[in-house]
C-alpha positions, 0 to 999 in steps of 0.5 A: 479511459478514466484519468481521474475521479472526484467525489463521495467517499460511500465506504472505504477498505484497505484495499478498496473504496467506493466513490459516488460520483454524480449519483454513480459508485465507482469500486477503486482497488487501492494500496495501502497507502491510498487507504491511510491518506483517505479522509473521512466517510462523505467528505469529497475524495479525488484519486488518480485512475488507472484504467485495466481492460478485462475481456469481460469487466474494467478495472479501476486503481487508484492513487493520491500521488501521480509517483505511486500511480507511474510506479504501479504501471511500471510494475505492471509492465514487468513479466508475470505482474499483474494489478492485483500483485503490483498493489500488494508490492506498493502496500508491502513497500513504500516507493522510497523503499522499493526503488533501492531495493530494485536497483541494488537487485535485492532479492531477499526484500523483494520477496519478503512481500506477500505474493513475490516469489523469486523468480518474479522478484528476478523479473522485476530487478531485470525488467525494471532497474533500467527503467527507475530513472524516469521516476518523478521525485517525490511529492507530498501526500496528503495526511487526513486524521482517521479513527484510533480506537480501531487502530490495532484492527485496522492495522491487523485487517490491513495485513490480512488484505496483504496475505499475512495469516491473522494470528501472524498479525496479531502478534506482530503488532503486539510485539511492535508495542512491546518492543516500543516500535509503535506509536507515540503519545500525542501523535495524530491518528493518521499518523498513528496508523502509518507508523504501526502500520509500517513498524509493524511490515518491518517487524514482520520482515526483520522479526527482533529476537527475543532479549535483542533490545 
């Protein structure tokens, strides 16, 4: 079993990074918030690993925070959760968000996210709201700067990977910025990318109404 991995950053997408060690590439599915702390291409990167046994393959997933790899296997432990969609449920909502979702047994949240239908976000608030007390508390992320002038694509491809429609997207993040729910002059890059990346989600799951300021 691999615990950890300590490397190259070879290449890196929202939802998935390549990372060489010792002359050896390991795909990694990652959330999106792994994406967004990422550093730079082929600076050296060190991701939490859990391990997923296939009949036919391993699968790797990793993580910058020891909280969001023990919540990701808390997911996968619910009925009807798999990696994939534990991945879509940590990149639809942040562990500080889902944590009192879960525990009010906040359906209608819950299944905004892309992939979450009722009767598996039902699952997931019986299976699991006893189990949240054993949630380490919060740790610091850390927050590297990433590029800005693809910042409205990246956002818009990040939401792809989620399951919205593109053209869905689009015009979210269009509206986010309208509605001056995006970004701030003078804030980081990263930063810049974590705050339209999160206004936009919340934009898409709480639309604002035409004229409402």
């Amino acid at each position: 079993m691999i615990g950890y991995l300590r490397g190259q950053l070879v290449d890196k997408r929202p939802n998935q990074v390549l990372v060489d060690v010792n002359g050896v590439g390991y795909l990694v599915s990652i959330p999106l918030s792994s994406f967004y702390a990422l550093g730079e291409l082929h600076e050296d990167v060190t991701l939490l690993i859990h391990t997923h046994l296939r009949e036919d393959s391993i699968a790797l997933y990793g993580f910058f925070t020891a909280r969001e790899k023990q919540f990701f296997e808390l997911l996968i432990s619910a009925s009807g959760v798999g990696p994939a969609l534990a991945l879509k449920i940590l990149s639809g909502m942040s562990v500080d968000e889902l944590l009192p979702a879960i525990r009010a047994g906040d359906l209608v949240r819950l299944t905004r996210i892309p992939g979450v239908g009722r009767k598996t976000a039902e699952r997931i608030v019986v299976e699991l709201r006893d189990k949240l007390a054993a949630m380490e508390p919060p740790q610091p992320e850390r927050v590297p700067a990433a590029g800005r002038t693809q910042l409205e694509s990246d956002v818009a491809s990040a939401l792809l990977n989620l399951g919205y429609d593109r053209r869905a997207a689009e015009k979210a993040i269009e509206e986010v910025f309208d509605n001056g729910r995006g970004i701030r002059t003078g804030e980081s890059v990263m930063q810049s990318f974590e705050a339209l990346l999160r206004a936009t989600l919340q934009h898409l799951s709480h639309p604002v109404k035409q004229g409402a300021k």
